[in-house]
C-alpha positions in Angstrom: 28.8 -24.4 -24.9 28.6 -20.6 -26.5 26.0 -22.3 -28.8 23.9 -22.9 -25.9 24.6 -20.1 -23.9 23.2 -17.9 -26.7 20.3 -20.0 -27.5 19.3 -19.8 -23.5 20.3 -15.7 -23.9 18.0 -15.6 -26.4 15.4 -17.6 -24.3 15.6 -15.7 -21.4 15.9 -12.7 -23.4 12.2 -13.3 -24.9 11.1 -14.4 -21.7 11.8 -11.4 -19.7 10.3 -9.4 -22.7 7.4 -10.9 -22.2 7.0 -10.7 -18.7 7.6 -7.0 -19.1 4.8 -6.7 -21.3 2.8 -9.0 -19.1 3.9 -6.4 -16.1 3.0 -3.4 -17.7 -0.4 -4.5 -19.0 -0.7 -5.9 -15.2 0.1 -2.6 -13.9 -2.4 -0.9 -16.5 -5.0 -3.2 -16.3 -4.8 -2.6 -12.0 -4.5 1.4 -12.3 -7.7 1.0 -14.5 -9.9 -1.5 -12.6 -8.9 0.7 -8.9 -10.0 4.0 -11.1 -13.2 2.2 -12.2 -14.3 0.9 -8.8 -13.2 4.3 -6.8 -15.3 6.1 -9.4 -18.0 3.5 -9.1 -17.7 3.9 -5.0 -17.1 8.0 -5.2 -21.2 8.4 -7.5 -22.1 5.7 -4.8 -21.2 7.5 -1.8 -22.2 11.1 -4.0 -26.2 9.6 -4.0 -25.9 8.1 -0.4 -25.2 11.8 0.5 -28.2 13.3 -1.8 -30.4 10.6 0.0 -29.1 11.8 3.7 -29.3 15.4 2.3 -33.3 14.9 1.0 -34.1 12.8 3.6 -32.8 15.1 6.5 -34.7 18.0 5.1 -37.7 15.9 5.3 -37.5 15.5 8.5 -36.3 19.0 9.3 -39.6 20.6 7.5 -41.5 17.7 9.1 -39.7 18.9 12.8 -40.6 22.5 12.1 -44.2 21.7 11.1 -44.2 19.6 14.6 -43.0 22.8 16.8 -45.7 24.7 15.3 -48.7 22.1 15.3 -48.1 21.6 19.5 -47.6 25.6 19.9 -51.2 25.8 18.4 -52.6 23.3 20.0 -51.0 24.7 23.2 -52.4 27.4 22.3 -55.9 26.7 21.6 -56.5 23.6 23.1 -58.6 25.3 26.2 -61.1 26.7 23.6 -61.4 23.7 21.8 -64.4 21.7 21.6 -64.4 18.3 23.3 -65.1 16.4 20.5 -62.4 18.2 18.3 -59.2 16.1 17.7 -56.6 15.8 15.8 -55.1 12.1 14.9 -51.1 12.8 14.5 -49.9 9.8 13.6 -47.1 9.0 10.5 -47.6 5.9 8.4 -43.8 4.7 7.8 -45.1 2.5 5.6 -46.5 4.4 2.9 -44.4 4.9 0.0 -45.9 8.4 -0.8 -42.9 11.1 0.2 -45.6 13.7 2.0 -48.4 11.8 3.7 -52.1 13.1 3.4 -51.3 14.1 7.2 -48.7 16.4 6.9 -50.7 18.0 4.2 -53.8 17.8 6.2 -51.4 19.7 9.4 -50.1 22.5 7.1 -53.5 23.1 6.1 -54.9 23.7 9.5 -51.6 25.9 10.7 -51.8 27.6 7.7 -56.0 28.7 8.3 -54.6 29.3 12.5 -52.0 31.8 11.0 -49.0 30.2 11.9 -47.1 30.0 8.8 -44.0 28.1 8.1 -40.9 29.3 9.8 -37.8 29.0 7.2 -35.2 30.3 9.6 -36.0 27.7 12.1 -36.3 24.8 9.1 -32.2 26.5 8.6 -31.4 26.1 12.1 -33.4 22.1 12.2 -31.0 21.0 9.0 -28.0 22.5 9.8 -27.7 20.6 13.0 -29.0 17.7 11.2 -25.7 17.5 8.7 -23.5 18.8 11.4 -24.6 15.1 13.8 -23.9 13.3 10.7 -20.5 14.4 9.6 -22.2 16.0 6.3 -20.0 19.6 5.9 -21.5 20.8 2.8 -22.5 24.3 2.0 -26.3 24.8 1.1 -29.1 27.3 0.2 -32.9 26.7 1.1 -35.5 28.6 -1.1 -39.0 28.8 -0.3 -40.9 29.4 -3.4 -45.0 30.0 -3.9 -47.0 28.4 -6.7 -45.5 30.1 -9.7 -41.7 29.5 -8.3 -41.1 32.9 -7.4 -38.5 33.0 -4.7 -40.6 34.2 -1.5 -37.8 33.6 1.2 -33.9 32.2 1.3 -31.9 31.1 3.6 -28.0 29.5 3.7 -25.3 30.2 1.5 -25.5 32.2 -1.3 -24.8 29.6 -4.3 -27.0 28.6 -7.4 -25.8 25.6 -8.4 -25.5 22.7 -7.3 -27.4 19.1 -6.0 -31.0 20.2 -6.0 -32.8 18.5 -3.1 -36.9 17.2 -3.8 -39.0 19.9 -3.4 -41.1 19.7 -0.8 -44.5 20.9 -1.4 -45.6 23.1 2.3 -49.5 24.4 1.9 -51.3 26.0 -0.9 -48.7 25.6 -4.4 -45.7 27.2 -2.0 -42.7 24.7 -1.9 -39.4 24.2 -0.1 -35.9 23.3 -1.4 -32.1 23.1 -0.9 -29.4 23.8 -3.0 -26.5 21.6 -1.8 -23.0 22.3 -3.3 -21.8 18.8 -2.6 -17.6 19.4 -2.8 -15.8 16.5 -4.0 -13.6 16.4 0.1 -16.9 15.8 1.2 -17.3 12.3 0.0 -13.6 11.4 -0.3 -14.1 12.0 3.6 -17.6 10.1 3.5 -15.0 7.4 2.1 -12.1 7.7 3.8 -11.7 4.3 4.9 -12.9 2.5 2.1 -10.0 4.9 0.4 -7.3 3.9 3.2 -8.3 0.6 2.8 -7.7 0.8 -0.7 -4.4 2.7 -1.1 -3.4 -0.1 1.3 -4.4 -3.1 -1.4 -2.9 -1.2 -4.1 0.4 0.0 -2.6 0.7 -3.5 -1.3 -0.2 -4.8 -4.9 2.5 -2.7 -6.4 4.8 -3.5 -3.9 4.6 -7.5 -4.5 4.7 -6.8 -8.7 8.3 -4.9 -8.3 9.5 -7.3 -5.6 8.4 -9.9 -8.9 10.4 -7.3 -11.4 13.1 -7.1 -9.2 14.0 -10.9 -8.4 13.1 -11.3 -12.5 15.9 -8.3 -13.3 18.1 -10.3 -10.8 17.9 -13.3 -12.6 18.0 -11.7 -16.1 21.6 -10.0 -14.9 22.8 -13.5 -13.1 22.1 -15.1 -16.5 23.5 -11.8 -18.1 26.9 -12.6 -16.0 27.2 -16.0 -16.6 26.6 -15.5 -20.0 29.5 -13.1 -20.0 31.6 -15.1 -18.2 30.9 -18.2 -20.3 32.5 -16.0 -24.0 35.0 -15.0 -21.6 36.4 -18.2 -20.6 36.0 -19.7 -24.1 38.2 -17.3 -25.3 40.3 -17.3 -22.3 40.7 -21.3 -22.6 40.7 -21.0 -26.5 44.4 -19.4 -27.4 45.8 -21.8 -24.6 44.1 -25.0 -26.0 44.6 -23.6 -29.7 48.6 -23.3 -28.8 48.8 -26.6 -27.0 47.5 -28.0 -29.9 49.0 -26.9 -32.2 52.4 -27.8 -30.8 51.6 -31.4 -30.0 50.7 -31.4 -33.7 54.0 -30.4 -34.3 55.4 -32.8 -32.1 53.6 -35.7 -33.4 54.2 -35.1 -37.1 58.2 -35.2 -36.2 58.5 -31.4 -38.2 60.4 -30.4 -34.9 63.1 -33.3 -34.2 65.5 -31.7 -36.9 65.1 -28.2 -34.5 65.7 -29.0 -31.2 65.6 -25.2 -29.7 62.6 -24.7 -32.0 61.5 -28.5 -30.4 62.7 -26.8 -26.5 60.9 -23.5 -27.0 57.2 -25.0 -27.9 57.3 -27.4 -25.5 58.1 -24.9 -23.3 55.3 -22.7 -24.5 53.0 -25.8 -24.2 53.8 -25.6 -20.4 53.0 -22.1 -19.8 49.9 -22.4 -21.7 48.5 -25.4 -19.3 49.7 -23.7 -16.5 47.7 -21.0 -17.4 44.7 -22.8 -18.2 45.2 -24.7 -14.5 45.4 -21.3 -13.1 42.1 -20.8 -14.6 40.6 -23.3 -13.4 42.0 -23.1 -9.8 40.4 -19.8 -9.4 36.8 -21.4 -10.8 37.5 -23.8 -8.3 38.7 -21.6 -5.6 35.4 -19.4 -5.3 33.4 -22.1 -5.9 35.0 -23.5 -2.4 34.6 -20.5 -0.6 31.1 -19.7 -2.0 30.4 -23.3 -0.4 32.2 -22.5 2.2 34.6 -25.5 1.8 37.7 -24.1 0.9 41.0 -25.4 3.4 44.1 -23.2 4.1 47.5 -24.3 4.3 48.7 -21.6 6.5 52.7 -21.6 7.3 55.1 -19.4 7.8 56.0 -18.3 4.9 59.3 -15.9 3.3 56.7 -13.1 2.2 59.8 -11.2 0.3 61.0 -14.3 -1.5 57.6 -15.1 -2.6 57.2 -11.6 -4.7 60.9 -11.7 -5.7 59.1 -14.6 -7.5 56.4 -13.3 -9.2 58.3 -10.4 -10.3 60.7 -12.5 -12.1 57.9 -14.4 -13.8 56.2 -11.4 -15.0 59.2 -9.4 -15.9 59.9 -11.9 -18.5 56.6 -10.8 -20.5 58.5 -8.8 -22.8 54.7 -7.0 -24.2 55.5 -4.2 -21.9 58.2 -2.0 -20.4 57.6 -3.3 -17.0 59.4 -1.6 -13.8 59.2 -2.9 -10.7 59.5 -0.9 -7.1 60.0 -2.9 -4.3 59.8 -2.2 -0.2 59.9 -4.5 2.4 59.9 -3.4 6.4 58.1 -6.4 8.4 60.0 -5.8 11.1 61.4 -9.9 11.6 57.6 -10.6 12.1 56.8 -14.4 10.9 53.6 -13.7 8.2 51.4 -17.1 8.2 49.3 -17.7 5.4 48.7 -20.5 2.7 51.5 -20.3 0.1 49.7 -21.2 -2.7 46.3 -18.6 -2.6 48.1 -16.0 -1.3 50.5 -16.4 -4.0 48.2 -16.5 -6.6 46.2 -13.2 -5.2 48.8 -10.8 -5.4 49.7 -12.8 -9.0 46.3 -11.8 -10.0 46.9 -8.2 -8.7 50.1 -7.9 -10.5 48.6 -9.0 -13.5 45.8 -6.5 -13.8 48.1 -3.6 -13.0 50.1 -5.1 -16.5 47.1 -5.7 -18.2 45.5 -2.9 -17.3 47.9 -0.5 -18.1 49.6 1.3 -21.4 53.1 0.5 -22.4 55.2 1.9 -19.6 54.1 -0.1 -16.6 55.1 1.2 -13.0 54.6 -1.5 -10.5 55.1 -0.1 -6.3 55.0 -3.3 -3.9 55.6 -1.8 -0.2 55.3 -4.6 2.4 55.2 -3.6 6.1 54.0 -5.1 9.3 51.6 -3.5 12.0 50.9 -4.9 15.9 49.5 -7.9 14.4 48.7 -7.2 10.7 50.9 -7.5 7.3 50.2 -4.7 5.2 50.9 -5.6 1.3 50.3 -2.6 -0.9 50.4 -2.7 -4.7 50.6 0.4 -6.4 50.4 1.2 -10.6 50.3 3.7 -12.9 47.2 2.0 -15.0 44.0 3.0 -16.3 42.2 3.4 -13.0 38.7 2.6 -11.4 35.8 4.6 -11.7 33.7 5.1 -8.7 30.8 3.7 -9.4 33.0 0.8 -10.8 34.7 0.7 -7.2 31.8 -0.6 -5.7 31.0 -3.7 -7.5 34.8 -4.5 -8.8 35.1 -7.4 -6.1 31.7 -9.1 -7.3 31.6 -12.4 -9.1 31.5 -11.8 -13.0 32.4 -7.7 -12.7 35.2 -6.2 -14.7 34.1 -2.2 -14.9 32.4 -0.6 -17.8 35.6 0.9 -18.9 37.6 -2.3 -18.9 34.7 -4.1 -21.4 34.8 -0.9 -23.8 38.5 -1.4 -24.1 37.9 -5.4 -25.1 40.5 -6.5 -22.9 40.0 -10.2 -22.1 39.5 -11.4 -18.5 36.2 -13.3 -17.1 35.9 -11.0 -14.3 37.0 -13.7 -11.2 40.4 -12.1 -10.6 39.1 -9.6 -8.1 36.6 -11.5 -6.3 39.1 -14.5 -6.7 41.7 -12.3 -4.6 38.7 -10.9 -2.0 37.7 -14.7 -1.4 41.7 -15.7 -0.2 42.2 -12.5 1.6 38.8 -13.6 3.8 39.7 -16.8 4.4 42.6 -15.6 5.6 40.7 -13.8 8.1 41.9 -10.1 6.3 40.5 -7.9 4.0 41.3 -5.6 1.2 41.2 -1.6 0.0 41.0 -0.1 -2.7 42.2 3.5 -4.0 41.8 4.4 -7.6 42.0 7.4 -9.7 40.7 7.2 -13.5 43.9 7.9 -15.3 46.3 7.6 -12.9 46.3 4.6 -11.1 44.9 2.0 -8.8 46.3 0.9 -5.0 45.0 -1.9 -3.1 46.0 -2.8 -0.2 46.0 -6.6 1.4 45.9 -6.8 5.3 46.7 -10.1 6.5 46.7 -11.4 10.3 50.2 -11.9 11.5 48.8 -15.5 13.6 47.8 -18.9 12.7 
């Protein structure tokens, strides 16, 4: 069985490796490909702007050139000969960005002396960007035919998206300067980014929820694993001693020593009684995990019952063991099934030994409430840390401190003691103090 358990360690331990790798790679592979399309989307969004931005001052110089083409013709239309006209009509159609019509329009305002207006093209395009949600700070320059700057208006800034020029009449030109800010198109964007943030977060989200049931199972393994060395060499010494004296016993070595013969038979017994304890508390939180385990509740003789166990464990000559007893139930009748709660405070008596030093100082204090049994057991042992304290009833757990000191146990006693106490319908405390001591405290019901 530890063969296997190790082999499948070593499985699971290359598996989850692997998936690790496979998670971070996943994780790299998604930070990279959401970089790659958001900068993909932000230069998208960056040239949608720079088309809005060209083609609105297209249509800006185009809406200045209108306001003066009808003041002229308001203008002079009473002096005009009847068979003068002028065709204003735009081809949407033609490809060309200036038509031979808006050319042929600046031409003729230019000769009736009404020249293009800048100030007003400023005023046209900045309520252009303004309807479109376009916040961008601009300059417009209009230039004459060797690019000398003839007038400016906007913000003063030099660099930036340069616009098309747009030629006006004669070589002179006209041109913006856009200073497109990156908050711009991130708000351009905004939903495609909320959208997103939403995918990714809820990508991320679903890969830990995948880590974390993975970690889960590697630390269930982890425990059983632990608990499988444990109980091998928990069960090992007892089988090994059992053994070994029915070995003895077989051969006949013994039948010429009778108390020799009396005392291993007698430690034969102990042994399988401790390996059936064992196995009754395997059994026992197996039950109650299933929900399956039946109580034997009786009134039972609470003091007689410790009286007991304290004659049982005061024969363990390891340690100096001292026992402090205290009883005041007050004549109440305490119901509860004989043999788990038995074997509960038998498992707390047995940590405070075991985990203790040499002197051993054991406080049992038993009193009754209204309609609870308080049982409190008290020693002088190697204490609890907190973090410890919250996990010590869990299947499997034994403390950090506990497994650097390599003191034997599989890590049921606690959880063993939890599971009897609830089916009782009571609960249990704990108190500890690295150093000084641990206290728990077993509240029973007083009624069937």
């Amino acid at each position: 069985m530890v063969i296997f358990a190790i082999n499948l360690q070593y499985n699971l331990t290359m598996k989850f490796a692997l998936l690790n790798i496979i998670f971070v790679i996943s994780l790299a592979c998604l930070f990279a490909l959401q970089g790659v399309w958001l900068y993909y989307t932000y230069q998208s969004e960056n040239t949608k702007i720079q088309g809005i931005l060209n083609e609105l001052l297209l249509k800006a110089i185009e809406e200045e050139m209108d306001g003066r083409f009808f003041f002229v013709e308001a203008e002079k239309c009473s002096e005009c000969p009847n068979d003068l006209t002028y065709e204003y009509k735009y081809d949407e159609n033609k490809g060309d960005l200036i038509s031979q019509q808006f050319d042929f329009i600046q031409q003729i305002l230019f000769y009736e002396g009404v020249f293009f207006n800048l100030t007003k093209v400023d005023s046209i395009y900045a309520a252009s960007l303004h309807e479109n949600n376009i916040h961008v700070q601009y300059r417009l320059n209009y230039t004459d035919s060797l690019g000398n700057n003839i007038k400016s208006r906007g913000a003063n800034i030099d660099k930036g998206f340069q616009t098309t020029i747009i030629p006006i009449v004669n070589g002179t030109t006209a041109g913006a300067i856009v200073k497109i800010s990156s908050p711009a198109i991130f708000q351009s964007m905004l939903k495609i980014l909320i959208v997103s943030i939403l995918i990714f977060f809820f990508i991320i989200a679903c890969m830990i929820y995948e880590v974390k049931v993975f970690l889960t199972q590697r630390q269930l393994y982890q425990l059983w694993n632990n608990f499988v060395h444990a109980l091998s060499h928990d069960m090992k010494t007892p089988l090994a001693t059992i053994h070994s004296v029915l070995v003895q016993l077989d051969n006949g070595s013994l039948d010429v020593h009778p108390e020799m013969k009396n005392k291993f038979s007698v430690i034969a017994i102990e042994q399988t009684l401790n390996l059936q304890s064992i196995v009754n508390q395997i059994l026992t939180v197996a039950y109650i995990n299933q929900k399956q385990l039946v109580l034997n509740k009786q009134e039972i003789n609470l003091p007689e019952m410790i009286h007991s166990l304290i004659d049982k464990f005061t024969v363990v000559k390891e340690k100096d063991i001292t026992f402090y007893e205290k009883y005041d139930l007050k004549e109440k009748p305490v119901y509860a099934d004989h043999f788990y709660l038995e074997n509960a405070i038998s498992n707390l008596i047995d940590n405070a030994i075991k985990y203790s030093g040499n002197a051993v100082k054991i406080n049992i204090e038993c009193t009754a409430g209204d309609k609870q049994i308080y049982i409190d057991i008290k020693d002088n042992g190697f204490g609890i840390s907190k973090n410890d304290q919250q996990k010590i009833f869990d299947c499997f757990e034994r403390g950090v401190e506990i497994k650097r000191k390599r003191i034997s146990g599989f890590g049921l006693g606690l959880n063993y003691v939890k599971c009897v106490i609830e089916a009782h319908g009571g609960a249990i405390a704990l108190v500890s103090r690295e150093g000084v001591g641990s206290e728990f405290t077993i509240t029973i019901p007083t009624y069937l």
